[in-house]
C-alpha positions in Angstrom: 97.0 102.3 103.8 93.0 102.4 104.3 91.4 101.2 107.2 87.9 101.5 105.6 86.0 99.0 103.7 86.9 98.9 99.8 84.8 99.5 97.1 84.4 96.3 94.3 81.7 97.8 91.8 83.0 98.0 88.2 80.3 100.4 86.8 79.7 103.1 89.3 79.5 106.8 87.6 81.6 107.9 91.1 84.2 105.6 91.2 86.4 107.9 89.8 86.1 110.5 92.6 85.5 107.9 95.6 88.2 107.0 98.3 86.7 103.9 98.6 87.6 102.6 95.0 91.0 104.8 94.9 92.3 104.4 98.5 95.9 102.1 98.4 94.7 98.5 99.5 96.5 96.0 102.1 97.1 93.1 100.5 96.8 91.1 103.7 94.1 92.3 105.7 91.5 94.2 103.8 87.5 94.5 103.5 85.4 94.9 100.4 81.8 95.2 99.9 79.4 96.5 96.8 77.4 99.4 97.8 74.2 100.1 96.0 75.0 102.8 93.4 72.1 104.8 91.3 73.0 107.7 88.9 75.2 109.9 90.7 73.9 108.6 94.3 76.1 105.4 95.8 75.6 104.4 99.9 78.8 104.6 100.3 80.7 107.2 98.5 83.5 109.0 99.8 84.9 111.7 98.2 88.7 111.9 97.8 88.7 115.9 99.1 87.6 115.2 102.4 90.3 113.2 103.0 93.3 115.3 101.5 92.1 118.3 103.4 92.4 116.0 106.6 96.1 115.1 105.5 96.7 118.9 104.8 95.8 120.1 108.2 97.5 117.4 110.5 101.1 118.7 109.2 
């Protein structure tokens, strides 16, 4: 589960590689925002790689 604010846009060219629109959700207690998104620039993108090299090195 993601304790990071969810990603809502529909249209953005990075969505596809972001955390933030891929990450598993809580249903009950979650936060979701629209970041401003231009070409292959968004505010806030996270890519997924950081975080599975994270997950990698704590085992």
């Amino acid at each position: 589960m993601s304790d990071i604010t969810m990603c809502t846009s529909i249209d953005c060219q990075l969505a596809k590689k972001c955390y933030r629109k891929l990450a598993e959700k809580n249903l009950y207690y979650q936060s979701f925002a629209e970041f401003k998104h231009e070409n292959d620039k968004c505010e806030g993108y996270m890519p997924i790689n950081i975080y599975d090299d994270k997950m990698d090195s704590s085992n």
